[in-house]
Backbone as CSV, one residue per row, in Angstrom:
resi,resn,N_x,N_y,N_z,CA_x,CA_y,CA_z,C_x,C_y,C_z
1,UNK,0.823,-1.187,0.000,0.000,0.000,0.000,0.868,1.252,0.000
2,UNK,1.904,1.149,0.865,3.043,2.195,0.895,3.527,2.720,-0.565
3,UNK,3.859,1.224,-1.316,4.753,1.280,-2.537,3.919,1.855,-3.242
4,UNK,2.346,1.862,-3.679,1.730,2.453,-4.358,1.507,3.828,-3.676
5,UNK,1.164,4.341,-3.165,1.151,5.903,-2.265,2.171,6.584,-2.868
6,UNK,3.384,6.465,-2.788,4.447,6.766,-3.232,4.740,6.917,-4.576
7,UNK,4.173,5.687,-5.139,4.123,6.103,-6.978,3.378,6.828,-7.470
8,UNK,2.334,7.127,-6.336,0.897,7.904,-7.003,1.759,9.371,-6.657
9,UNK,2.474,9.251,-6.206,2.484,10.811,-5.147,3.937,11.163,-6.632
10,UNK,4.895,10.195,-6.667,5.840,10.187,-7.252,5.441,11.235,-8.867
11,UNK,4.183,10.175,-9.588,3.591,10.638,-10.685,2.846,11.895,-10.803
12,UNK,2.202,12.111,-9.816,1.740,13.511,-10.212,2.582,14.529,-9.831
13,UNK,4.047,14.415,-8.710,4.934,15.433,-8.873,5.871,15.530,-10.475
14,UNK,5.618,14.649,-10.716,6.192,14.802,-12.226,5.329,15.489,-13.111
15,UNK,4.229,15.309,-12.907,2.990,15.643,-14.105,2.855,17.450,-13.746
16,UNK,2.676,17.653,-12.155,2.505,18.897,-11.757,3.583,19.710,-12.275
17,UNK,5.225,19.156,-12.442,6.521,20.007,-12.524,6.375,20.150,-14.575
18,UNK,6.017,19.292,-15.031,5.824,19.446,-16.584,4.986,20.071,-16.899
19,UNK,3.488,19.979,-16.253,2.477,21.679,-16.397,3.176,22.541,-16.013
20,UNK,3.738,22.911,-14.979,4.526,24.204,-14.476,5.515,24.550,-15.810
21,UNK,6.473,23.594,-16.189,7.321,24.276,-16.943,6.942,24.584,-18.286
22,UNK,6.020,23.783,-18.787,5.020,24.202,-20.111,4.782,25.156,-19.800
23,UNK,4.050,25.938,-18.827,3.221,26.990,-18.573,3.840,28.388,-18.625
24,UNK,4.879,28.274,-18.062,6.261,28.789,-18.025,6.747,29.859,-19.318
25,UNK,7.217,28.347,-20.096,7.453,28.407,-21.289,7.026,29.480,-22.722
26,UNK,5.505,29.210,-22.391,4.797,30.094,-22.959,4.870,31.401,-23.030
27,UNK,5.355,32.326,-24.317,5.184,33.615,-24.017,4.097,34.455,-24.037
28,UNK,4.031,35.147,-23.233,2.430,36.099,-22.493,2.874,36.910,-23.409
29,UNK,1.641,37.972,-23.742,1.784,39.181,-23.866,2.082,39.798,-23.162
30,UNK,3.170,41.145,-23.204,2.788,42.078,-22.276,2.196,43.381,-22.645
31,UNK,1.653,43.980,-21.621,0.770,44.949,-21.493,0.842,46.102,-21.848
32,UNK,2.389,46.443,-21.716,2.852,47.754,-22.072,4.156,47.479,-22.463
33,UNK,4.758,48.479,-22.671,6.073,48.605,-23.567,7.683,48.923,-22.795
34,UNK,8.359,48.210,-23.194,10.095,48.460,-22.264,10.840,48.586,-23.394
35,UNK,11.746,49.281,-23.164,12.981,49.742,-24.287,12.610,50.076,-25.312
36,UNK,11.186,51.120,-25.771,10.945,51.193,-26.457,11.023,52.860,-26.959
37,UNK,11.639,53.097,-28.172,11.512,55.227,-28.724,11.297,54.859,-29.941
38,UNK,10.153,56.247,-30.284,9.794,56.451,-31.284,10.191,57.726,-31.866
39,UNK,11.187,58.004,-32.763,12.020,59.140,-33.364,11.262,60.137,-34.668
40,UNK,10.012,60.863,-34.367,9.356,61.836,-35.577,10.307,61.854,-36.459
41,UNK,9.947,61.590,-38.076,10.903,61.744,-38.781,9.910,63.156,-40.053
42,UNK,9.105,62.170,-40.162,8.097,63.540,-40.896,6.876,62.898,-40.835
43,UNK,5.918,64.166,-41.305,4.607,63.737,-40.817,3.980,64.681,-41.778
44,UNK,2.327,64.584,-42.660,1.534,65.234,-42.966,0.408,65.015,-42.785
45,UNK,-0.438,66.134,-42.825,-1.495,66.575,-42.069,-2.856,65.875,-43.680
46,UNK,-3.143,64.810,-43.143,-3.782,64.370,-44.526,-5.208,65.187,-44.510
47,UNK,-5.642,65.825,-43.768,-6.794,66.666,-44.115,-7.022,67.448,-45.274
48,UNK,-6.356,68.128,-45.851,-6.148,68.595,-47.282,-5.613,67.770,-48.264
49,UNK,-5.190,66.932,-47.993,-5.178,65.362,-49.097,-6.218,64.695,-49.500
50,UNK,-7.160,64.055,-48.341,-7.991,63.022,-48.737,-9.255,63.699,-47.714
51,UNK,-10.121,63.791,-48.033,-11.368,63.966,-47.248,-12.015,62.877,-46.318
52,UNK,-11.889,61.972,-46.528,-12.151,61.018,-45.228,-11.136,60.351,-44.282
53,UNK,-10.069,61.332,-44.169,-9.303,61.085,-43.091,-8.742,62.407,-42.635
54,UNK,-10.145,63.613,-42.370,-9.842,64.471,-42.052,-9.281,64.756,-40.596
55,UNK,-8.032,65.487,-40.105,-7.645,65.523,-39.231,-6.559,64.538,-38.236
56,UNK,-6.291,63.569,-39.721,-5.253,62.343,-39.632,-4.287,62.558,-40.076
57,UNK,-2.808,62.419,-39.080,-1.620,62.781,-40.418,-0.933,61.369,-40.964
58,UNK,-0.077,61.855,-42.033,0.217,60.531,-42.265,1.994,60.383,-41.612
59,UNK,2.410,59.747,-40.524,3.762,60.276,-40.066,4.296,58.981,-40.619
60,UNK,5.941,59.548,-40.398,6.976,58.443,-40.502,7.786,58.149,-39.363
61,UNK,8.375,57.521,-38.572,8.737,57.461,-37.418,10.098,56.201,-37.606
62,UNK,11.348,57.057,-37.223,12.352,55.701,-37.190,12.134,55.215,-35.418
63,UNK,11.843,53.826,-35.138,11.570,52.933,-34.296,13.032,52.426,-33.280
64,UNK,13.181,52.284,-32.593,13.994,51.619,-31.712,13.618,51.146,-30.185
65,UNK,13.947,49.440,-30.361,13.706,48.708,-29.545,14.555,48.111,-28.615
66,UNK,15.124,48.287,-28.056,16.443,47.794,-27.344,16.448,46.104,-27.183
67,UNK,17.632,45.572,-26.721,17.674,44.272,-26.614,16.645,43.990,-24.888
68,UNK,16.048,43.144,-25.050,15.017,42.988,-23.775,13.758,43.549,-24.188
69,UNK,13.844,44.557,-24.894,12.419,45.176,-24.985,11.158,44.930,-25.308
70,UNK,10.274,45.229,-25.113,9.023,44.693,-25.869,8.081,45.957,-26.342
71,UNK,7.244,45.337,-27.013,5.988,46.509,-27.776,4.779,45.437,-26.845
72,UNK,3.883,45.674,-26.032,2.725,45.663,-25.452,1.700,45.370,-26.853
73,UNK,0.868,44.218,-25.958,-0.415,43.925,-26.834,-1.110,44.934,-27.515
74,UNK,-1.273,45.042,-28.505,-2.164,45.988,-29.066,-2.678,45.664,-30.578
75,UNK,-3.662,47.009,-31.305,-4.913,46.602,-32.416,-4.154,47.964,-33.058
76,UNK,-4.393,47.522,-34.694,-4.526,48.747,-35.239,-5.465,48.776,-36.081
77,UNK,-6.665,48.834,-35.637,-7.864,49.330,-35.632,-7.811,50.439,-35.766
78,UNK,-8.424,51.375,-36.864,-8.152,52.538,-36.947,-6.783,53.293,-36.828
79,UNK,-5.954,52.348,-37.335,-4.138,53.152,-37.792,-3.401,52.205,-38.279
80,UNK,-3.486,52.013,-39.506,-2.812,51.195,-40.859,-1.128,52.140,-40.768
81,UNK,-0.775,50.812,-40.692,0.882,51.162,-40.371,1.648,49.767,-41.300
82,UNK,2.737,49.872,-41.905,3.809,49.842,-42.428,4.998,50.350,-41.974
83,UNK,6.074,48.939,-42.056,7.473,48.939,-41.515,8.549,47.826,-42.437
84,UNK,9.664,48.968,-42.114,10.755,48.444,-42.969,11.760,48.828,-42.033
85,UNK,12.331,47.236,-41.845,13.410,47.183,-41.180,15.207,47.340,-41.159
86,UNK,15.867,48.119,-40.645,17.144,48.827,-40.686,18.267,47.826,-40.408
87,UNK,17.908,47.657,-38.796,18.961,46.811,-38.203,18.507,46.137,-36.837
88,UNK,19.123,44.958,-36.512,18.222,43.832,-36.010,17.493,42.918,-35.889
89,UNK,16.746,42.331,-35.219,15.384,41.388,-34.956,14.536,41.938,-34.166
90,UNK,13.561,41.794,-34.116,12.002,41.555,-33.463,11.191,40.074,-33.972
91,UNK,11.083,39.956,-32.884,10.230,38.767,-32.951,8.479,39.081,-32.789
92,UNK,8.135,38.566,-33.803,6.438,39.938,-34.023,5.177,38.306,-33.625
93,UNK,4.753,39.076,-33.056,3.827,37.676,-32.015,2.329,38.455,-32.730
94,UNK,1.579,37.979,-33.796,0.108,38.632,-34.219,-0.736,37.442,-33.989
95,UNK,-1.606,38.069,-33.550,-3.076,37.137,-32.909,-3.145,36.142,-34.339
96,UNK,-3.700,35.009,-33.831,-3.554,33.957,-35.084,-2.637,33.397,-36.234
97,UNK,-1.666,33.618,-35.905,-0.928,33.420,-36.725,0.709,32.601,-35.869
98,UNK,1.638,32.345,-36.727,2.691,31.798,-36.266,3.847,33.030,-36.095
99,UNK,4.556,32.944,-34.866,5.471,33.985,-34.840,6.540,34.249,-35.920
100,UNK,7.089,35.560,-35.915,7.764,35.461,-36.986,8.805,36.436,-36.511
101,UNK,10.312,36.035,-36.913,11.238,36.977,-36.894,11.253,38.321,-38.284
102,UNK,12.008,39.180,-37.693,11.639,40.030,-38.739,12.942,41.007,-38.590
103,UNK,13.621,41.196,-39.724,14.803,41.535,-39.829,15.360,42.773,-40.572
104,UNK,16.669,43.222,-41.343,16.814,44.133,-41.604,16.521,43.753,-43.683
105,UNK,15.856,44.672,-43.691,15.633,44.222,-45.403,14.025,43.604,-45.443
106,UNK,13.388,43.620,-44.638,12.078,42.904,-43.984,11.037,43.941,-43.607
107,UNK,9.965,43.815,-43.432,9.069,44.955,-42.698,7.369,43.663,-42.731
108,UNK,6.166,44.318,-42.484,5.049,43.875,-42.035,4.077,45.174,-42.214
109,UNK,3.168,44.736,-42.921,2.218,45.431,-42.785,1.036,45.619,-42.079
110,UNK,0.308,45.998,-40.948,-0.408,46.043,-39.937,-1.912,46.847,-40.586
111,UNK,-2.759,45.929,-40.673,-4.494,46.629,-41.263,-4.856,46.901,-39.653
112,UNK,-6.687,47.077,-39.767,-7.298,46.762,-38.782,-7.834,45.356,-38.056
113,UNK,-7.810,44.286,-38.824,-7.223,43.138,-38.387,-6.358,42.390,-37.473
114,UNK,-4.989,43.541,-37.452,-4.084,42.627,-36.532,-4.053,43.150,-35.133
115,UNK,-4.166,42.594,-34.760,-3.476,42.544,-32.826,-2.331,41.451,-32.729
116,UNK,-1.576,42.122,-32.436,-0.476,42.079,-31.766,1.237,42.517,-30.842
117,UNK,1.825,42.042,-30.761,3.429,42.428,-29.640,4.639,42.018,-30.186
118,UNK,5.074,42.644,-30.046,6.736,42.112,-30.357,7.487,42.241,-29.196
119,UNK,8.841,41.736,-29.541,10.208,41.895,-28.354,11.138,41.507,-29.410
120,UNK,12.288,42.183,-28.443,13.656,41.971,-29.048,14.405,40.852,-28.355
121,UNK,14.393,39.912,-28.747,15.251,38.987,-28.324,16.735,39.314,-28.744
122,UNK,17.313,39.706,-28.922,18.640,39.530,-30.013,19.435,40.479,-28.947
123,UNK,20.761,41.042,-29.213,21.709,41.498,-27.839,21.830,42.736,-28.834
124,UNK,21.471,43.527,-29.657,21.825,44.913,-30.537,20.145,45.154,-30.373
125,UNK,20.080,46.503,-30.620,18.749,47.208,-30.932,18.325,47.013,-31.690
126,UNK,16.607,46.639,-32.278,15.893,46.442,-33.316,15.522,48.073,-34.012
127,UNK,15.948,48.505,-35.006,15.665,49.511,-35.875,14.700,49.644,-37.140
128,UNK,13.856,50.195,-36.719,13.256,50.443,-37.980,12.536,51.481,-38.032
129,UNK,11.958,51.629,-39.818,11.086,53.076,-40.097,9.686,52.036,-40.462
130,UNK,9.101,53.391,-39.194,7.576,52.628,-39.247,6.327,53.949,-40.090
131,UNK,5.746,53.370,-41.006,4.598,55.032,-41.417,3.305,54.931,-41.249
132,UNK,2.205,55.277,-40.333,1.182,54.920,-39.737,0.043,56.399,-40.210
133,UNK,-1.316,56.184,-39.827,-1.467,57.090,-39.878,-2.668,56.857,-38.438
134,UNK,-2.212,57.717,-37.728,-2.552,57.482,-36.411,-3.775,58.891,-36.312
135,UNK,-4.688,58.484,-34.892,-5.914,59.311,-34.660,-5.340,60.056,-33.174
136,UNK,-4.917,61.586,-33.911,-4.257,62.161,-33.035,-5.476,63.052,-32.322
């Protein structure tokens, strides 16, 4: 009765320590953003361009992400953005889909569709020019 007690007890400390480290494993989103600047590079005021995006500009922004850093969960729902990458990695985590590294010579295009985060895994800063047109 002992010998079985012991195997039962034996097996689910194994089973409990392999959920734990699966669980672990998994990368979360996070919530908000670390090592992260966004550098104005130029910007226009698309209101006298296009009439249904009055009061929207269209900016350009060179990006930098430090090594550790992350970009926080988020939608661009209402701000269609495009990026082309300089120097580095980001590892770009979008709802449904398979992660993807993303490099220099590389970029992603973001509709209202995507949600998602990135981070920099890599030991140099992730660089890039990002052009959005955001609801200022």
């Amino acid at each position: 009765m002992r010998r079985k007690y012991i195997a039962t007890l034996a097996g689910a400390s194994v089973l409990l320590a392999f959920a734990g480290g699966y669980a672990l494993g998994q990368a979360q989103p996070p919530a908000g953003n670390k090592g992260l600047s966004a550098e104005p590079l130029q910007s226009l005021d698309l209101s006298e361009e296009i009439d249904f995006v009055q009061g929207r500009p269209l900016r350009m922004r060179k990006i930098t992400l430090q090594p550790g850093g992350v970009i926080g969960l988020h939608t661009h729902k209402d701000r269609p953005a495009v990026s082309y990458f300089l120097e580095g990695q980001v590892t770009y985590h979008q709802e449904g889909k398979a992660d993807v590294v993303v490099g220099p010579g590389q970029g992603f295009a973001e509709g209202k569709a995507t949600t998602h985060w990135a981070e920099n895994r890599g030991s140099v800063p992730a660089v890039w020019i990002a052009v959005d047109i955001p609801k200022d």
